[in-house]
PLY file of the C-alpha trace (Angstrom):
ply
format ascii 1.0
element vertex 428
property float x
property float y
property float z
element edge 427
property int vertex1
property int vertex2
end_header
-91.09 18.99 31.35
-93.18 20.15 28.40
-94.29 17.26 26.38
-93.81 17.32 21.96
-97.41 18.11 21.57
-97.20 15.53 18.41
-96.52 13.05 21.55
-99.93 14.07 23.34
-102.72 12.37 23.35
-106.72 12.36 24.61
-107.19 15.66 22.69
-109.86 16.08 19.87
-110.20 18.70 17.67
-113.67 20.08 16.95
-112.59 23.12 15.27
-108.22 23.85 13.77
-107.02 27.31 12.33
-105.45 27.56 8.89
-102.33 27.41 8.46
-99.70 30.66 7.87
-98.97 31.20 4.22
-94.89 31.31 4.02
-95.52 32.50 0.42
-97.10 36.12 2.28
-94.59 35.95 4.89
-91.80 36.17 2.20
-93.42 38.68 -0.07
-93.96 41.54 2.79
-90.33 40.93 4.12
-88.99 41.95 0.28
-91.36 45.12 0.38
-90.08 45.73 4.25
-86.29 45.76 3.10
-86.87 47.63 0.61
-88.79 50.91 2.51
-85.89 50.42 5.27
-83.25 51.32 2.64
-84.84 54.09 1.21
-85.78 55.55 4.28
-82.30 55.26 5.81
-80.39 56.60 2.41
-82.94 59.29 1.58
-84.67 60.14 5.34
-87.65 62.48 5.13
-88.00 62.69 1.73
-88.86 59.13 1.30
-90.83 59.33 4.62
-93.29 61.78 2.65
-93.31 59.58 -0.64
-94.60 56.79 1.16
-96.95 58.92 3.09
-98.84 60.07 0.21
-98.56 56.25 -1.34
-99.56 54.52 1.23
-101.74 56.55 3.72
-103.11 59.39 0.84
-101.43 61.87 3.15
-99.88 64.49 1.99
-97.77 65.65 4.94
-94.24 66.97 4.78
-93.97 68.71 8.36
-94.07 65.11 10.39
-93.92 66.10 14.36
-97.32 67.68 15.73
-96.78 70.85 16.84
-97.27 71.98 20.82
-100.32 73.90 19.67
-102.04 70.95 17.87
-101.24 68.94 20.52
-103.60 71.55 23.04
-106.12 71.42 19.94
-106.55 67.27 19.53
-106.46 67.60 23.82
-109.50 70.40 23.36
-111.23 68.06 20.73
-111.50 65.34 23.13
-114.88 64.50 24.50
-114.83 65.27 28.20
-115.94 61.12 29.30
-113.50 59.64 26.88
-110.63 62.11 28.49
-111.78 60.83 32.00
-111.37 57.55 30.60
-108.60 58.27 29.29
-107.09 59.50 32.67
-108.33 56.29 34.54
-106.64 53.89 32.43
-103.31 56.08 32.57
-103.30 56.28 36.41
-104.18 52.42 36.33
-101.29 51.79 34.23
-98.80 54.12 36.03
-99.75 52.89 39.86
-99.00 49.38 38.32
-95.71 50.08 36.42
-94.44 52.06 39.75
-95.12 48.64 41.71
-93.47 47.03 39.49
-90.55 49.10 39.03
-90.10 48.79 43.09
-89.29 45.38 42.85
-86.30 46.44 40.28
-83.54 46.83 43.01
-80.12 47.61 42.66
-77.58 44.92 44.16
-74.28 45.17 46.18
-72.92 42.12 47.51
-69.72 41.16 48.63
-69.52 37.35 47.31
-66.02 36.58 49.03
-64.20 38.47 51.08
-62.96 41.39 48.74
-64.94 40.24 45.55
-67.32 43.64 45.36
-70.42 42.59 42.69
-73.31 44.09 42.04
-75.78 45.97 39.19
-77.61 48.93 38.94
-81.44 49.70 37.24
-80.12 52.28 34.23
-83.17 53.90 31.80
-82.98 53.26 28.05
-81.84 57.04 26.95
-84.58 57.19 23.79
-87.55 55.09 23.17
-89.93 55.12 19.97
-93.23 53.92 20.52
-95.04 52.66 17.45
-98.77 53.61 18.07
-101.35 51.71 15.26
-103.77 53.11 13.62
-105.87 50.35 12.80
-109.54 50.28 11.57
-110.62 51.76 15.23
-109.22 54.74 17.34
-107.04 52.57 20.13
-107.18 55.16 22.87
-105.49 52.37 25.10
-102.48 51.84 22.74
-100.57 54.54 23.86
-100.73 54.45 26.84
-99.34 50.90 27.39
-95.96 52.10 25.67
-95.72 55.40 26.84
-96.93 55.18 30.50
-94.61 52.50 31.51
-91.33 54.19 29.82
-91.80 57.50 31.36
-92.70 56.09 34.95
-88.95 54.26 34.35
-87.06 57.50 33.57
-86.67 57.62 29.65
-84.86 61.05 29.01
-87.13 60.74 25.84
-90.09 58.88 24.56
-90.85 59.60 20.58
-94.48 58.45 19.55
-95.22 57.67 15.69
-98.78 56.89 14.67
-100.18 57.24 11.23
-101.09 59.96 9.61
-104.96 59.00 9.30
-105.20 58.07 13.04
-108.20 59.29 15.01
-107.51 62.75 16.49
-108.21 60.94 19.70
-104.90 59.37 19.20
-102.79 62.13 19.35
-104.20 63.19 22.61
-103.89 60.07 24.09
-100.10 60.32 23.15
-100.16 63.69 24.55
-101.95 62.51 27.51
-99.74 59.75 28.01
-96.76 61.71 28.18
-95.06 61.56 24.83
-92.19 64.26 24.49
-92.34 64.00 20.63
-95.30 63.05 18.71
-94.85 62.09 14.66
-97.59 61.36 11.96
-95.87 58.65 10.33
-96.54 54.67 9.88
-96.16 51.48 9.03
-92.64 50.19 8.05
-91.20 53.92 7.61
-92.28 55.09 11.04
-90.07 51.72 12.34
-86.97 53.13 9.75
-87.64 57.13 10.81
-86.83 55.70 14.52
-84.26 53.02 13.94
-82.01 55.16 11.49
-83.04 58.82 12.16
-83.92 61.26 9.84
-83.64 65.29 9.43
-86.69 65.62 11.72
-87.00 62.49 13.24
-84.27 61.59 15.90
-82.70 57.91 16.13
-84.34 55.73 19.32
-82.16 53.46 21.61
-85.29 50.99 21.21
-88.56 50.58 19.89
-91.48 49.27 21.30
-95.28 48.91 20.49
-97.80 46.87 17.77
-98.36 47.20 14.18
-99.61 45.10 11.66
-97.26 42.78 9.56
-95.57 45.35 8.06
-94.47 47.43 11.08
-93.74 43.64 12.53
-91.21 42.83 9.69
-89.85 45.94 10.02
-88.99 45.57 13.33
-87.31 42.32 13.11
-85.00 43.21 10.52
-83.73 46.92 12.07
-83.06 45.47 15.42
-79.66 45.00 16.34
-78.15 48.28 16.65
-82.08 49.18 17.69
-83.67 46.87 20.41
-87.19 45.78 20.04
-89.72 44.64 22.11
-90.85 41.51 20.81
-92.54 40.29 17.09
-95.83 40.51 17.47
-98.11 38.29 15.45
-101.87 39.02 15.29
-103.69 38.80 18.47
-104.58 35.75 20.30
-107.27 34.63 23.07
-107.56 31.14 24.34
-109.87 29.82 27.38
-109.36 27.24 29.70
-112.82 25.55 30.26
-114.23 22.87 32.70
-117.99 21.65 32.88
-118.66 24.59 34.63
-117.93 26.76 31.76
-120.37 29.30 30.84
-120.87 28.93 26.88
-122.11 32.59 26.45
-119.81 34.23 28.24
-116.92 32.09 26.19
-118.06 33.09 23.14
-118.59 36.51 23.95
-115.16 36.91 24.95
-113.59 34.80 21.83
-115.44 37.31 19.72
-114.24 40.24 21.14
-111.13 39.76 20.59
-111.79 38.21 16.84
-113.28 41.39 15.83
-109.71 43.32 16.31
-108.73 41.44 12.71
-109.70 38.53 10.08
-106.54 36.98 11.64
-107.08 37.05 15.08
-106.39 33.78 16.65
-109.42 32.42 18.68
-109.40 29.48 20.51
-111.02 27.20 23.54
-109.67 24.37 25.15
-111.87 22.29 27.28
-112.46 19.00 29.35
-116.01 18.82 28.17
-117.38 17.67 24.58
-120.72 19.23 25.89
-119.16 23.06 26.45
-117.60 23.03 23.48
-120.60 21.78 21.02
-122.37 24.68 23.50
-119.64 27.56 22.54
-119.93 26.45 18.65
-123.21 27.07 18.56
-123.28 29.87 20.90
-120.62 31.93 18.35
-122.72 30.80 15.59
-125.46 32.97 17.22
-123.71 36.00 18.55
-122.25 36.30 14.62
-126.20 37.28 13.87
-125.92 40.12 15.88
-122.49 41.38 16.72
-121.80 45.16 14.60
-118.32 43.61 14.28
-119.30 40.24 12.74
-117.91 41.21 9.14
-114.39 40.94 11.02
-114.98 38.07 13.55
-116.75 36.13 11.14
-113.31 35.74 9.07
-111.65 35.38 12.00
-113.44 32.53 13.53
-113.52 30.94 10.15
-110.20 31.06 9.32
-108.45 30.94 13.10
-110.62 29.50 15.39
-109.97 26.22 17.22
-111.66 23.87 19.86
-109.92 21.26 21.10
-111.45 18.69 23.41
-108.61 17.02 25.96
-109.19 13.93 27.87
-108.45 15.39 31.58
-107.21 18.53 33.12
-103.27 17.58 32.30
-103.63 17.76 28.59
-105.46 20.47 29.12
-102.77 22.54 30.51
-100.09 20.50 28.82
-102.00 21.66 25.15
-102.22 25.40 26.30
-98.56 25.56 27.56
-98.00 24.48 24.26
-100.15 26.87 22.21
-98.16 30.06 24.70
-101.82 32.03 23.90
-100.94 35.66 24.41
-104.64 36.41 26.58
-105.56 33.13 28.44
-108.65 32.99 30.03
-109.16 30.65 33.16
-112.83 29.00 33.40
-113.07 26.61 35.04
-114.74 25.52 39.02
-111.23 26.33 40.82
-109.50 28.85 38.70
-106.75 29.96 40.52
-105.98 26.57 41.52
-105.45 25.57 37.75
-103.81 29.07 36.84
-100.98 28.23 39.43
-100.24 24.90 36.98
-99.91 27.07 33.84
-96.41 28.06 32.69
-96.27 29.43 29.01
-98.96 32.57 28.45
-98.58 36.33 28.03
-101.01 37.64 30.33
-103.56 35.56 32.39
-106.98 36.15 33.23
-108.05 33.90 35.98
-112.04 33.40 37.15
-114.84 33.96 34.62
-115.09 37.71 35.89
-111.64 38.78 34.18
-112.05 39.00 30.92
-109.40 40.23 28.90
-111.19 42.99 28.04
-110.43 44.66 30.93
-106.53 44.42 30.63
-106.95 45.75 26.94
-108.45 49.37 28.17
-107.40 50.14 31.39
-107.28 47.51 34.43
-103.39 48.73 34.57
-102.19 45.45 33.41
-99.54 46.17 29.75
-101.88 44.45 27.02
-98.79 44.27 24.41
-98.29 40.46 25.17
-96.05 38.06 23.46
-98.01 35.73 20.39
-96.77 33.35 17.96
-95.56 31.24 21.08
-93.19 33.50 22.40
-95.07 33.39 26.18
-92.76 30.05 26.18
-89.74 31.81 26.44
-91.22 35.87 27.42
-93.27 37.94 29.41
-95.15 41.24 27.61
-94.03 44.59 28.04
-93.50 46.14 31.13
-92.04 48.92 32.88
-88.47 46.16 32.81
-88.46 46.76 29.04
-87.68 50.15 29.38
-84.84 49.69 31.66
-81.31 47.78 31.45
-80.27 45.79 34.34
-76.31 46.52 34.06
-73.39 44.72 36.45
-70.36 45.70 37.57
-67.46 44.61 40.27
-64.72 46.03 42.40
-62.09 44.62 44.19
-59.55 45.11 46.88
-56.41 43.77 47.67
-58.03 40.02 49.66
-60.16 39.80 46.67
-57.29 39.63 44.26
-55.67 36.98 46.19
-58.62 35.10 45.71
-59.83 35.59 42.06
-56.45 36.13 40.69
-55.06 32.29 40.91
-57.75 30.12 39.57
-57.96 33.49 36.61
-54.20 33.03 36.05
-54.34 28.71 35.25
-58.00 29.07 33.63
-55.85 31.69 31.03
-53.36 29.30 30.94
-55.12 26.24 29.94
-56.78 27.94 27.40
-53.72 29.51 25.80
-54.88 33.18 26.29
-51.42 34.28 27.38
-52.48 37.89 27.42
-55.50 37.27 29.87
-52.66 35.70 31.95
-50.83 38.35 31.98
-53.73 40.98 33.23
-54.59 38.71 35.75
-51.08 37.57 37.19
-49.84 41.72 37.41
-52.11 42.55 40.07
-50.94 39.49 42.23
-47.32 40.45 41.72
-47.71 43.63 42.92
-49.68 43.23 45.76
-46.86 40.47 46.28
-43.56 42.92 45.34
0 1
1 2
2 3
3 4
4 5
5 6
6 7
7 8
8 9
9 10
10 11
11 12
12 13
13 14
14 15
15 16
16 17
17 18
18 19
19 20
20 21
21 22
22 23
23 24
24 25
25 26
26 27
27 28
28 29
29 30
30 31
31 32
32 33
33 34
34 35
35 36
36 37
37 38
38 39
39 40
40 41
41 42
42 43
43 44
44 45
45 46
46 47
47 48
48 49
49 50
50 51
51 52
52 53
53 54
54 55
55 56
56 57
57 58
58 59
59 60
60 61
61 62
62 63
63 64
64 65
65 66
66 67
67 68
68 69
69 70
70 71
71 72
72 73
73 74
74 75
75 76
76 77
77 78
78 79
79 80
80 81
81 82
82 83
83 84
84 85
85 86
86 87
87 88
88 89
89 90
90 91
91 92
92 93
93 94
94 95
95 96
96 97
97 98
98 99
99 100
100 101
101 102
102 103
103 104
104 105
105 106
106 107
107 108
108 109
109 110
110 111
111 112
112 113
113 114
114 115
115 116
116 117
117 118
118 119
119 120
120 121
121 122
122 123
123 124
124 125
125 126
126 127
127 128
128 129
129 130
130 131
131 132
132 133
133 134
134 135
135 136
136 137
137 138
138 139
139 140
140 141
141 142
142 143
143 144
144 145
145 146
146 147
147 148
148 149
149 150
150 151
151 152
152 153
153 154
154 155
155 156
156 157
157 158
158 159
159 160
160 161
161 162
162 163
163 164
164 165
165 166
166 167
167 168
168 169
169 170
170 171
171 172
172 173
173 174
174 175
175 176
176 177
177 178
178 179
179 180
180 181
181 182
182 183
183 184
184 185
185 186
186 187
187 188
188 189
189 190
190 191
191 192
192 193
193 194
194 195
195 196
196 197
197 198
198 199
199 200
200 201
201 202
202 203
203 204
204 205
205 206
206 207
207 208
208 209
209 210
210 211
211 212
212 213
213 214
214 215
215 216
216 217
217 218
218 219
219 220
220 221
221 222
222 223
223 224
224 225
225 226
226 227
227 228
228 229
229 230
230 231
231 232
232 233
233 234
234 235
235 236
236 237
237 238
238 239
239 240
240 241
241 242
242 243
243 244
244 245
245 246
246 247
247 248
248 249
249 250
250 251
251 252
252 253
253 254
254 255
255 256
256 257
257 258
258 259
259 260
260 261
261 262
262 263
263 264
264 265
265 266
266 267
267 268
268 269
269 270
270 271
271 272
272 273
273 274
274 275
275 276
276 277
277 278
278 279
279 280
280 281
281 282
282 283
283 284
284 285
285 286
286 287
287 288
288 289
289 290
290 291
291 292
292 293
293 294
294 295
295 296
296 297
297 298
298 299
299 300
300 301
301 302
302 303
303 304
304 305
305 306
306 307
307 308
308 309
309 310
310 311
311 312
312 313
313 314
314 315
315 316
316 317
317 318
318 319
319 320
320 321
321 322
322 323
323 324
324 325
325 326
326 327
327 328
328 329
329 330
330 331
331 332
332 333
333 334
334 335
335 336
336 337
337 338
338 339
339 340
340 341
341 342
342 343
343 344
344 345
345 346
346 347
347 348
348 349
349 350
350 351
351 352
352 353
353 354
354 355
355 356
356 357
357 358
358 359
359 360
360 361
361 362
362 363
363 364
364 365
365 366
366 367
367 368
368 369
369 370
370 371
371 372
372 373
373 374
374 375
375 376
376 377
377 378
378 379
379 380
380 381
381 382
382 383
383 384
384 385
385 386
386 387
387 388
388 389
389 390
390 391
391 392
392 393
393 394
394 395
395 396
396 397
397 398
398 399
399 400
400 401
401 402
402 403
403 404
404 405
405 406
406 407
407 408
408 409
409 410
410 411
411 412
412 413
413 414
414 415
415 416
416 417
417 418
418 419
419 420
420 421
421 422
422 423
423 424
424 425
425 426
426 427
């Protein structure tokens, strides 16, 4: 069992993160409400109003056309295509593995009692695509990949309207049927609610920023969703052995994604982690992306120095990191003690790098703790795993009786009733 982490002990903290202001939190849930409502009351014409407000665009035709599709594909730069095309095979050959574990069940429980479930693809997916400050090539490709290797009839892609041409190839490359230019929290309300152009999803999946986050927390319901996702997060495991370059270097690669990204390492030795302090300290001299990392590190990054290996893992089960790094002198003998993460990286030699482009591995992970209780996306989430039962005559005589006094005892005469007519006339 888990341990309250206030109960732990033998851990000292070198470095905390700030804490998350509930007064922001609050603020961008009232602006988030309030672009869902418009956007489901007045459809596209809102859609364009907070185009040109908040992304300078001045679009009114949203989907890109077949022909600008060819045109962003023609723009691409031959390498980054082949790139491109590596990471997408990587990605597919993985989600097909995975989707042939995904059986469907018949089993005959007691003689007559017919149970079983079949693998059924989500009808319509949206995938939110971010913009961000750099062109994600990888970003669609981790939403759309997985859902078309499951069977979606139809996979809608929304990315803003100022996103790298790049970006629409990659959702064209990825295998998008529908591509829109529309973000943040109205790209979540076009696909949740449906507009004149844009068509209502059965579930939407993909990162955004806090916006597009809120947004999807409060339209799902009649909408599924993939998971809230929080800024990113990287935290390494680290032993003696620990390399302090290659720890920082890894911690500030993912730091320079945004000023929040959540940084952390969690070590055995006092000596490792004065070594990665000082290490980051150096690396901010010269990294292009230090004006981003910096903050990051500043504001979100943690070291915390445990007494032994045990609160070592007990502190990162705890913490849930969404990329955990394993570094330490038996790696995959640690890894197999770890329970709460959203994608592990195990031996110095996987960085998480690696799963972000194109090792084939889904790089939209759970954060905010959520690897306690959830896995990332994956070819599953695009898929429902539906039951159903049959019986014949022996298995009535068997399920019927203890159906007929549980209904009953709990006063539900009519569930009584549909339970006792099938035993009287298999008895008449």
């Amino acid at each position: 069992m888990r341990p309250d982490v206030a109960t732990l002990t033998g851990i000292h903290h070198v470095r905390m993160p700030a804490e998350v202001s509930l007064e922001e939190t609050a603020s961008i849930s009232e602006v988030v409400k309030a672009i869902l409502e418009n956007v489901r009351e007045r459809g596209d014409t809102a859609v364009s109003e907070y185009a040109k407000s908040f992304d300078k665009s001045d679009l009114t035709a949203f989907e890109v056309s077949a022909e600008d599709r060819e045109a962003a594909l023609a723009e691409l730069d031959p390498q980054t295509r082949a790139d491109t095309e590596f990471a997408i095979s990587n990605v597919r050959a993985f989600a097909e593995a995975q989707l042939a574990t995904m059986l469907p069940l018949e089993v005959e429980i007691r003689d007559g009692v017919h149970l079983g479930h079949r693998v059924i693809p989500i009808e319509r997916v949206g995938c939110y695509v971010p913009g961000g400050r750099y062109p994600l090539l990888s970003a669609p490709i981790m939403t759309i990949v997985p859902a078309k290797v499951a069977g979606v009839d139809e996979v809608i892609a929304c990315l803003p309207p100022n996103a790298h041409r790049a970006m629409i190839a990659g959702c064209h490359l990825s295998g998008a049927d529908r591509i829109f230019l529309i973000g943040g929290a109205q790209a979540i309300a076009a696909m949740a609610y449906g507009t004149e152009t844009v068509p209502a999803v059965d579930k939407i999946v993909g990162p955004g920023n806090a916006f597009v986050n809120e947004a999807k927390r409060q339209v799902f319901g009649p909408v599924g969703i993939d998971q809230l996702a929080g800024p990113s997060e990287i935290y390494i495991l680290a032993d003696e052995t620990g390399d302090a370059e290659m720890i920082a270097t890894d911690l500030l690669a993912q730091a320079e994604h945004d000023v929040k990204t959540r940084v952390g390492l969690i070590t055995t030795s006092a000596q490792l982690a004065e070594a990665v302090e000082a290490e980051v300290k150096r690396q901010l001299q010269v990294l292009a992306t230090a004006e981003t990392a910096r903050i990051a590190w500043e504001a979100k990054g943690e070291i915390a120095v445990c007494s032994d290996e045990a609160t070592m893992i007990a502190y990162s089960d705890h913490i849930a990191a969404e990329h955990l790094q394993v570094h330490t002198a038996d790696p995959h003998g640690l890894a197999k003690k770890l329970r709460n993460y959203g994608s592990l990286f195990i031996g110095e030699l996987a960085s998480v790098v690696y799963s972000d482009k194109c090792c084939g591995t889904n790089h939209t992970l759970p954060t905010m703790a959520a690897g306690r209780y959830t896995g990332g996306l994956w070819v599953g989430s695009y898929v429902k795993v539906v039951t159903h039962q049959w019986m014949d005559a022996e298995g009535v005589r068997t399920v019927a009786p203890p159906a007929v006094r549980q209904s009953t005892s709990e006063g539900l005469d009519g569930h009584r009733r549909a339970a006792q007519i099938r035993l009287d006339r298999l008895q008449a």
